[in-house]
KERO-324971 format. One line per 3 residues: number of its first residue (from 1); for each residue x, y, z of C-alpha. Coordinates in steps of 0.2 Angstrom, whole numbers, plus 5000, padded with zeros to 4 digits. Layout:
N
NUM = X:Y:Z | ...
***
This chain:
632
1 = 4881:4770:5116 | 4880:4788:5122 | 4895:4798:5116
4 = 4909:4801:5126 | 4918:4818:5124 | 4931:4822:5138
7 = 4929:4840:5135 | 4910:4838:5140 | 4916:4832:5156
10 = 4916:4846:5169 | 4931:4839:5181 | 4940:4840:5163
13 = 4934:4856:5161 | 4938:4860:5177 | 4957:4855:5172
16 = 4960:4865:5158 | 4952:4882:5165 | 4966:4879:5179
19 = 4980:4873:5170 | 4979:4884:5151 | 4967:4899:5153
22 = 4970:4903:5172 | 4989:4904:5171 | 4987:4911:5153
25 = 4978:4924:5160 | 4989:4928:5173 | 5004:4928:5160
28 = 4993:4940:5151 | 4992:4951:5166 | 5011:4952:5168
31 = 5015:4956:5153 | 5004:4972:5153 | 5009:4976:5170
34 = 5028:4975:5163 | 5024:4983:5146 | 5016:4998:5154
37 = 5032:4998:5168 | 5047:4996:5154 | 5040:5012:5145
40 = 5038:5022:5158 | 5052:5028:5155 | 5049:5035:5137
43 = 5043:5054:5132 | 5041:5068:5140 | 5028:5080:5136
46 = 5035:5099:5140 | 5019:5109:5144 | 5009:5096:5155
49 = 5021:5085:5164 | 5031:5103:5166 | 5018:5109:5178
52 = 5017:5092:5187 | 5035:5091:5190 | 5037:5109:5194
55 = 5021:5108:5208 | 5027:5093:5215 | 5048:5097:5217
58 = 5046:5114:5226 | 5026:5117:5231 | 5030:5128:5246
61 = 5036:5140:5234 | 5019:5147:5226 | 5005:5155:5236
64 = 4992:5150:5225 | 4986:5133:5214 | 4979:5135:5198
67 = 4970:5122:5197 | 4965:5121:5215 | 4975:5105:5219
70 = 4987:5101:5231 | 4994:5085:5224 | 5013:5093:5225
73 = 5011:5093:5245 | 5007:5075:5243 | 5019:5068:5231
76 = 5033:5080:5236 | 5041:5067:5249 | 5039:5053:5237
79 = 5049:5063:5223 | 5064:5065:5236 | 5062:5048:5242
82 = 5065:5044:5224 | 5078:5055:5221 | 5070:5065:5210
85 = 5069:5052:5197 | 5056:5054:5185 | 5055:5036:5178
88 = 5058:5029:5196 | 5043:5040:5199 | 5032:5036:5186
91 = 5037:5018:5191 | 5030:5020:5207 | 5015:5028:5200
94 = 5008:5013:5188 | 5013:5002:5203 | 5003:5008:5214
97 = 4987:5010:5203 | 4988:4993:5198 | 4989:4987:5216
100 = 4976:4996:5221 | 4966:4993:5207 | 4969:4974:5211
103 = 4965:4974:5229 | 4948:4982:5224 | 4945:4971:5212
106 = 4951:4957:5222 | 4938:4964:5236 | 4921:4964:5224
109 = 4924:4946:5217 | 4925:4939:5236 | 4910:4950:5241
112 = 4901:4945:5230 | 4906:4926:5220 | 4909:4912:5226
115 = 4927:4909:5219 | 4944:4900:5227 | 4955:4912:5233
118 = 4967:4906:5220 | 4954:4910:5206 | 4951:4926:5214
121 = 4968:4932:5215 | 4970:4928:5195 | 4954:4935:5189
124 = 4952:4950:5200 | 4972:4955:5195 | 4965:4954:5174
127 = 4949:4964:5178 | 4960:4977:5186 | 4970:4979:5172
130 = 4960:4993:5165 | 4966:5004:5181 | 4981:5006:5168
133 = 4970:5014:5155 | 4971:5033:5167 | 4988:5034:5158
136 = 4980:5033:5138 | 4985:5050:5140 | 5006:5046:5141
139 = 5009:5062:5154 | 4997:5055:5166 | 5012:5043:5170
142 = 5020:5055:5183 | 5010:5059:5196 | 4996:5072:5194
145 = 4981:5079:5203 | 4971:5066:5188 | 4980:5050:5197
148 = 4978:5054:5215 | 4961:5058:5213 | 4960:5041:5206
151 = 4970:5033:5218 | 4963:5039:5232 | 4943:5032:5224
154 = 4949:5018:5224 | 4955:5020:5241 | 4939:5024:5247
157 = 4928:5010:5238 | 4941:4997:5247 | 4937:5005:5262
160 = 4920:5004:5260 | 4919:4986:5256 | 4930:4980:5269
163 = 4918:4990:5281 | 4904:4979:5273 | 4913:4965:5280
166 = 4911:4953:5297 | 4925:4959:5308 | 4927:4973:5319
169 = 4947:4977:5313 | 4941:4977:5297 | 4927:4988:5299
172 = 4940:5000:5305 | 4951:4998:5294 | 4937:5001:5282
175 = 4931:5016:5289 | 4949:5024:5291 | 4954:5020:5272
178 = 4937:5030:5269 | 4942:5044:5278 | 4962:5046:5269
181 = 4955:5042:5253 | 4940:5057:5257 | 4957:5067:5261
184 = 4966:5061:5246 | 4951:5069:5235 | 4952:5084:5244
187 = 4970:5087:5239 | 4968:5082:5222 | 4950:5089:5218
190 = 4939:5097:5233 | 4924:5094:5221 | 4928:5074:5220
193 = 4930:5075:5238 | 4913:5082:5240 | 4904:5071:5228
196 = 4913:5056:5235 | 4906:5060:5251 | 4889:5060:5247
199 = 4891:5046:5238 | 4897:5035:5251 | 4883:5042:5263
202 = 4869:5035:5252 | 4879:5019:5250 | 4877:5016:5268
205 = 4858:5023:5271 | 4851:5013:5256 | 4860:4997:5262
208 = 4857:5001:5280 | 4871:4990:5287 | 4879:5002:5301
211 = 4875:5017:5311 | 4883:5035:5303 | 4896:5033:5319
214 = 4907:5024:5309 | 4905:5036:5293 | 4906:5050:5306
217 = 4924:5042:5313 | 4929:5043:5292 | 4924:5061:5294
220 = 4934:5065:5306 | 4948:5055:5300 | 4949:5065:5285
223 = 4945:5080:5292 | 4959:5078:5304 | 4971:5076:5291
226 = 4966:5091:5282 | 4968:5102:5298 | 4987:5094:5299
229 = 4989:5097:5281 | 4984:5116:5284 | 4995:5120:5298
232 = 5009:5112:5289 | 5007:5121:5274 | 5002:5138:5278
235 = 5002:5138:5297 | 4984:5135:5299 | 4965:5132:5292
238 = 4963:5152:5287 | 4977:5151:5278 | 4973:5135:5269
241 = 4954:5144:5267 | 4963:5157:5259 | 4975:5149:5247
244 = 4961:5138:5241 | 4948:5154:5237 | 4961:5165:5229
247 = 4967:5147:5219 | 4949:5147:5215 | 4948:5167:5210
250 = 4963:5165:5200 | 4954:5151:5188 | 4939:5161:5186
253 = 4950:5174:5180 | 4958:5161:5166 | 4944:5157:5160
256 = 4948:5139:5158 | 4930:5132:5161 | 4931:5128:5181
259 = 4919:5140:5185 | 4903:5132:5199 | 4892:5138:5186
262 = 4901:5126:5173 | 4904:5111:5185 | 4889:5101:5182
265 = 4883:5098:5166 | 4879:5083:5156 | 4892:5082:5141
268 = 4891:5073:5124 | 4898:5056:5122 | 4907:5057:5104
271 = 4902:5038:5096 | 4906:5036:5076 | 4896:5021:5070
274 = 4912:5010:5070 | 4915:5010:5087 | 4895:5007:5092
277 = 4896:4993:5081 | 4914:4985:5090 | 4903:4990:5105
280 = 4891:4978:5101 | 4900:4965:5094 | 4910:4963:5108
283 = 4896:4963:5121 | 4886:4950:5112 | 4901:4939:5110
286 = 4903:4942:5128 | 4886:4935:5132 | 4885:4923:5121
289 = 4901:4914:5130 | 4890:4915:5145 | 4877:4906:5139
292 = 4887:4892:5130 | 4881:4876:5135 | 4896:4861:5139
295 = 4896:4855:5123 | 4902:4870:5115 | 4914:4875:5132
298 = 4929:4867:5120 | 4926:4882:5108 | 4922:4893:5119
301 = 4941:4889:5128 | 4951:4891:5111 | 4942:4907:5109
304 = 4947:4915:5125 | 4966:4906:5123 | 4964:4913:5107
307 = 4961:4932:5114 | 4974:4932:5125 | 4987:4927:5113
310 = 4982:4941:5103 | 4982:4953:5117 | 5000:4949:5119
313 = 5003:4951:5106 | 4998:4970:5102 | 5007:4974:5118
316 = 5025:4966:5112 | 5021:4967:5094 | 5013:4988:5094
319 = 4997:4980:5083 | 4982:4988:5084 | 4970:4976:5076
322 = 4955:4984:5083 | 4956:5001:5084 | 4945:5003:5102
325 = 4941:5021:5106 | 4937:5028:5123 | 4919:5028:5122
328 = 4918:5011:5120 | 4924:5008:5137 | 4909:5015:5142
331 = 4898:5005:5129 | 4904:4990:5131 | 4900:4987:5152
334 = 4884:4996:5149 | 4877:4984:5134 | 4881:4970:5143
337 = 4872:4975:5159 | 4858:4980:5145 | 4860:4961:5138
340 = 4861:4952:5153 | 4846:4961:5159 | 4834:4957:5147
343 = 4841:4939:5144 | 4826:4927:5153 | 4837:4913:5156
346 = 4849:4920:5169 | 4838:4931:5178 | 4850:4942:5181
349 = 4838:4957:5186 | 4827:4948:5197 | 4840:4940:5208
352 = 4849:4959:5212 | 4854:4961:5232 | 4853:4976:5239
355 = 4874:4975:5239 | 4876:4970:5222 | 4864:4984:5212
358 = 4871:4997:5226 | 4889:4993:5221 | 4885:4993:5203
361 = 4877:5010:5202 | 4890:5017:5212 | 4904:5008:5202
364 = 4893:5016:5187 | 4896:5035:5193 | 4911:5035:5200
367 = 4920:5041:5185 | 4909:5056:5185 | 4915:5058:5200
370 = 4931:5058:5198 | 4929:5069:5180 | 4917:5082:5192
373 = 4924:5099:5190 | 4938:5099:5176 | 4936:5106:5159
376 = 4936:5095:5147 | 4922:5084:5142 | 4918:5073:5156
379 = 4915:5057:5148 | 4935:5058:5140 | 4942:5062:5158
382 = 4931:5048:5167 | 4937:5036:5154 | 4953:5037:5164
385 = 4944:5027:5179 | 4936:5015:5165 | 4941:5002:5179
388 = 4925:5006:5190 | 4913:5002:5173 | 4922:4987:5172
391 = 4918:4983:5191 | 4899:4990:5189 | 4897:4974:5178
394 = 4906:4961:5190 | 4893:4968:5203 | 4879:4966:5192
397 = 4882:4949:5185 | 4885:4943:5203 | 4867:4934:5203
400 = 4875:4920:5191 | 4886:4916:5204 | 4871:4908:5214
403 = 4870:4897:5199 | 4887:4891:5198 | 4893:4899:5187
406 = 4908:4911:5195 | 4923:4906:5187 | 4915:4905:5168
409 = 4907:4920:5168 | 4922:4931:5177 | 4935:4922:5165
412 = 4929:4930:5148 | 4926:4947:5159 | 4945:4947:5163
415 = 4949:4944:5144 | 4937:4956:5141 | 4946:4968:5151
418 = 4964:4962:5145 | 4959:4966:5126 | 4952:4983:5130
421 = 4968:4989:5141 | 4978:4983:5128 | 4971:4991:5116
424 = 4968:5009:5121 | 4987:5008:5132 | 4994:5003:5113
427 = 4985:5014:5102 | 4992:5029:5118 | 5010:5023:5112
430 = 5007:5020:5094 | 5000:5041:5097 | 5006:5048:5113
433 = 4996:5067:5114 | 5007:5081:5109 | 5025:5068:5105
436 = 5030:5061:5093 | 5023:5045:5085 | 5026:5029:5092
439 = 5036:5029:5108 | 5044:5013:5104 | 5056:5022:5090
442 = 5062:5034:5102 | 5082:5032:5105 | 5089:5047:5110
445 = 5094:5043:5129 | 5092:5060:5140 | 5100:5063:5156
448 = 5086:5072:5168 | 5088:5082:5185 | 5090:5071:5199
451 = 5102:5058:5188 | 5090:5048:5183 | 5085:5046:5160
454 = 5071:5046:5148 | 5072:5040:5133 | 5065:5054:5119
457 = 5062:5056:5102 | 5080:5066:5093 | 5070:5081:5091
460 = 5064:5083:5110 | 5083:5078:5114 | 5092:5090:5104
463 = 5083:5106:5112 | 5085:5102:5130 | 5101:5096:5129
466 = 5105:5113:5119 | 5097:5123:5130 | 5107:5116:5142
469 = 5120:5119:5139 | 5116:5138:5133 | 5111:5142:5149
472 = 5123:5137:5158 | 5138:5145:5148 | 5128:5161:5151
475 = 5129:5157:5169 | 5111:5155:5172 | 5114:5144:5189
478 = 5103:5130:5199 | 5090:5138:5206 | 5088:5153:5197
481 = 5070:5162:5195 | 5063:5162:5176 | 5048:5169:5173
484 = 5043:5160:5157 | 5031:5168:5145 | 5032:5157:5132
487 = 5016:5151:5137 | 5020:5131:5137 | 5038:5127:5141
490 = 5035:5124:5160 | 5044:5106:5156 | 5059:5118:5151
493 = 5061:5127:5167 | 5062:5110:5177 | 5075:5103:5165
496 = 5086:5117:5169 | 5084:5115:5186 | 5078:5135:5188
499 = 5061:5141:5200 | 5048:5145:5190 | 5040:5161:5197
502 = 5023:5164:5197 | 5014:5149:5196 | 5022:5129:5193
505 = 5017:5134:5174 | 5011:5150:5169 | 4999:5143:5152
508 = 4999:5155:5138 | 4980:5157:5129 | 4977:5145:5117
511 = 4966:5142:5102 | 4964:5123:5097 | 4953:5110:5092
514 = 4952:5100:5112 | 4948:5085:5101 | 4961:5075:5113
517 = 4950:5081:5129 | 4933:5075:5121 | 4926:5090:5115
520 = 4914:5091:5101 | 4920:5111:5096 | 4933:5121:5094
523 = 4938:5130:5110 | 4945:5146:5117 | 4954:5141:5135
526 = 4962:5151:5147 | 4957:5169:5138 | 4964:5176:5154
529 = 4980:5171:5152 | 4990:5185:5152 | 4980:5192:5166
532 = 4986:5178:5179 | 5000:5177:5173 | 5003:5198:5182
535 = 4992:5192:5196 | 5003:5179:5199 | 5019:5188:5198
538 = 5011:5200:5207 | 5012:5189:5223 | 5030:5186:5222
541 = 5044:5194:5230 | 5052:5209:5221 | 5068:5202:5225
544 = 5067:5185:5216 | 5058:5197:5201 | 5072:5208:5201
547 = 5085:5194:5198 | 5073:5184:5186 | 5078:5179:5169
550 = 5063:5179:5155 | 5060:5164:5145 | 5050:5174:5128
553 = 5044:5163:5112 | 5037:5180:5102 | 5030:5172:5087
556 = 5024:5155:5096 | 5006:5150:5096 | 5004:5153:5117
559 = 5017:5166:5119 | 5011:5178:5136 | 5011:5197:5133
562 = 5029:5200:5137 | 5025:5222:5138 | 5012:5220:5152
565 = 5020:5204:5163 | 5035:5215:5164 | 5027:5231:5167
568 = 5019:5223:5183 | 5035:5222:5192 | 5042:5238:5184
571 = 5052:5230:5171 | 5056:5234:5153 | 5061:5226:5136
574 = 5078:5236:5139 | 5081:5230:5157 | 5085:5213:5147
577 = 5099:5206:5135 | 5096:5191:5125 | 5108:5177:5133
580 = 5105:5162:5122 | 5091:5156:5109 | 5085:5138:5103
583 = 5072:5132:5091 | 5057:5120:5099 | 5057:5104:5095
586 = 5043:5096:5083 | 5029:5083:5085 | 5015:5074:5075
589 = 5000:5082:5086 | 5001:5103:5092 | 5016:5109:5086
592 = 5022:5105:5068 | 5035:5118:5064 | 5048:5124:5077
595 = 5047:5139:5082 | 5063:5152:5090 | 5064:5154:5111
598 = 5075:5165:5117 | 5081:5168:5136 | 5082:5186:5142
601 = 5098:5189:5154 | 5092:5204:5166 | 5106:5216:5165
604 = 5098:5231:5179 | 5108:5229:5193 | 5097:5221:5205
607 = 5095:5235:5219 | 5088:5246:5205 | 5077:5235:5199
610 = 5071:5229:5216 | 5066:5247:5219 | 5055:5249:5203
613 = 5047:5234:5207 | 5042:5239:5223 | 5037:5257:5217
616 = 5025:5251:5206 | 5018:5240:5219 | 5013:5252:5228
619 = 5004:5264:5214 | 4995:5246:5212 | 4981:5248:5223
622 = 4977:5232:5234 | 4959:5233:5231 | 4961:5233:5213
625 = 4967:5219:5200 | 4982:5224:5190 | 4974:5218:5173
628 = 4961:5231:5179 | 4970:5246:5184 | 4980:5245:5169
631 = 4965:5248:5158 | 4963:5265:5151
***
């Protein structure tokens, strides 16, 4: 008598994949979703975040970008419309890259599996879930020039696919996300958008599936909204030519590494043994779940509901079982392509379309693309669209849907993917760059511009709040200019609600080891510091100058040259009285001893010093930079 296992039977397998694992995984994905929204509103990071917040709330006020982005333009009407909430703000944010991340996703598996829409909604939401990694890096949770490059990729590969699709709404629809995504690079990263065009461009010749009218129409889409953007931001194309060359000029001048010459290279992916090993490990497991015959599907079901069970755990619980690193969410997609393609019995290689391996090595590069053109090491910035690697292998395994196959082969993917976003998200809050460890402990409750809170470690909390409160009983008001030369307090300026003059954050030299931006060396960035930091004061108005207080931090590690940014604006040491002083706070990562800030009252009266600003102006020959003319 043949033996009779009900777990054998696929109608019963077909039960307890709808009735445990599906709605498991879903739970799975809430939680993660919530996780990642409940601490948004935790930390604060002064230097990074500083410059966002600054560029976003008051963008019109600075003639130049440095980078070149105009993400404050775009997310300077959302900031209102939030009432300049930062955590409503950051809200938002993770919201919206997991919707689009879930759309996208939700997009691929119906182009190209055969899956229920039901299925598709629940697997396509846990493979998205590693659109949440673009914030290991905890700052990235308000909105940057980092996120809206990211959001608007993902905008253009939806476009792109619902193009592909039967329908002439759709198709436009398609072509038009195209075109405001192409913008949405443009005004996060004009390299992006550049690459991201061609991109696309091949996408459409190899497959051959439309005419180039309709990627014209995307063109022009997007090249009507940047002639709309120009003439609302500086009256016109010229002047948004001319903003984006001099932005450009300016970074040259810092040194920061943006430079054409340094924009394409081929970087070093950083992988210890440990983590080539987990790589490994967790691809074959991955395979071999795919390969599992029915008899061993009951095993293969307690190790999935085992997964996710674990995965819910580190994210209510702050383990950190396995220790996964950015490169292996690089390694991991690219040795299961590697496995699945030398495996003989699902044939993987051979049954390709044309859509399927197109998708795939576009889904392969994208975060190139979407690292193209910053400065730190290119696989650590592309790891924040770590999402697209994890689509390139949906694409590629696509052929084991012709065999049936759909839902148990994109089931252990989405666990897959759940792990891995729970891991790296974790070990970001367990670590958070430049705060203090483990966000979780922080309790001191911080009321921020705009009435909304964060919640900050004691440290962070004491020096804002006494900053405060210094300021103002000196009678520094709202709105105030401040030049700050500590070199990285840009986060400060915005707490007190001041204008910071020159640029959103005028970044002092440093001299660290970039480990945190992937690179294998120690570094020098920004050796021009202190010369942009007088070009930039240069461009504003010597009547904000001559009323502007002075932020110094003499004995802190990026501290600006006070002598020469005053001298550019016919300003002295003596023209200033020290107002009020505070000590930095403290973290586990750059800055382990505090060091002394002090704010600088000016005490000129302000037609005086008007006048020597503008008498040095004009001794400053136009044709020439100030950091040159000073020279001897």
């Amino acid at each position: 008598m043949p033996r009779n296992n009900r777990f054998t039977d696929g109608r019963t397998l077909s039960v307890l994949l709808d009735r445990t694992l599906l709605p498991l995984s879903a739970v799975t994905t809430a939680i993660l979703f919530a996780w990642l929204l409940y601490y948004s509103s935790y930390g604060f990071r002064l230097s990074g975040e500083g410059f966002f917040l600054n560029s976003i709330a008051n963008p019109l006020a600075y003639a130049i970008n440095s980078p070149p982005t105009l993400f404050g333009f775009v997310y300077h009407w959302p900031y209102q419309w939030a009432g300049r909430d930062i955590a409503v703000l950051r809200v938002a944010n993770v919201t919206l890259t997991m919707a689009l991340g879930w759309i996208l996703s939700f997009l691929v598996i119906g182009r190209l599996w055969t899956v229920g829409w039901p299925h598709a909604a629940v697997l396509s939401a846990g493979i998205a879930c590693p659109a949440l990694v673009a914030f290991h890096l905890w700052m990235m949770l308000t909105p940057n020039y980092y996120t809206l490059t990211f959001h608007s990729l993902l905008i253009v590969m939806i476009g792109v696919l619902l193009a592909d699709r039967p329908g002439r709404i759709r198709q436009v629809l398609g072509w038009i996300l195209v075109g405001v995504g192409g913008w949405g690079c443009f005004m996060a990263r004009p390299p992006t958008a550049a690459a991201i065009a061609l991109l696309v461009m091949l996408y459409v010749v190899v497959l051959r599936r439309t005419s180039l009218l309709p990627m014209l129409g995307a063109a022009l889409v997007a090249l009507a909204l940047v002639i709309v953007t120009a003439y609302l931001i500086d009256g016109g194309v010229t002047g948004l030519v001319t903003r984006m060359i001099n932005s450009a000029e300016m970074e040259i001048l810092l040194g920061a590494g943006h430079e054409l010459s340094f924009m394409f290279r081929i970087d070093r992916l950083e992988i210890s043994r440990t983590q080539l090993a987990i790589a490994l490990l967790i691809a074959v497991t991955f395979l071999l779940s795919i390969l599992m015959r029915s008899t061993h599907q009951l095993l293969l079901s307690l190790a999935l509901a085992a997964t996710l069970i674990v995965t819910i755990a580190i994210a209510l619980l702050g383990t950190d079982p396995i220790s996964i690193k950015l490169s292996t969410l690089f390694l991991v997609p690219t040795f299961i392509c590697l496995g699945a393609m030398f495996n003989r019995k699902v044939l993987v290689l051979r049954n390709q379309t044309p859509t399927s391996i197109s998708l795939a090595l576009a889904f392969l590069v994208l975060p190139h693309v979407f690292a193209l053109g910053s400065a730190g090491n290119y696989w650590f910035i592309g790891s924040m669209a770590a999402l697209f690697w994890m689509l390139a292998v949906v694409a590629f395994l696509s052929p084991l849907a012709q065999q049936g196959r759909s839902v148990a082969t994109l089931l252990p993917l989405t666990v897959l993917a759940q792990l891995l976003t729970a891991t790296v998200i974790n070990a970001a809050m367990l670590k958070p760059w430049g705060e203090v460890k483990d966000l979780r402990a922080y309790t001191a409750v911080t009321p921020l511009p705009g009435g909304g809170k964060l919640m900050l470690p004691q440290s962070l909390h004491d020096y804002l709040v006494t900053a405060r409160a210094q300021a103002r009983s000196v009678g520094l008001e709202i709105g105030t200019p401040v030049i700050d030369l500590s070199g990285r307090s840009p986060g400060l300026l915005y707490v007190l609600e001041t204008r910071a003059l020159g640029l959103p954050w005028l970044i002092g030299p440093h001299d660290t080891n970039a480990a945190h931006f992937g690179q294998p060396r120690p570094i020098v960035p920004s050796p021009g510091s202190n010369a942009v930091a007088v070009e930039a004061l240069g461009l504003e108005n010597c009547a904000d100058l001559a009323k502007a207080w002075v932020l110094i931090e003499p004995e802190g590690p990026h501290h600006l040259d006070q002598a020469s940014a005053m001298a550019s604006f016919g300003a002295r040491q003596a023209d200033y009285v020290t107002a009020a002083a505070f000590e930095t706070p403290i973290n586990d990562g750059d800055y382990p001893n505090p060091y002394r800030q002090f704010l600088l009252k000016p005490v000129r009266p302000v037609a005086l010093a008007e006048q020597s600003c503008r008498e040095t102006r004009r001794q400053w020959p136009a044709s020439v930079k100030w950091s040159e003319w000073r020279k001897p």
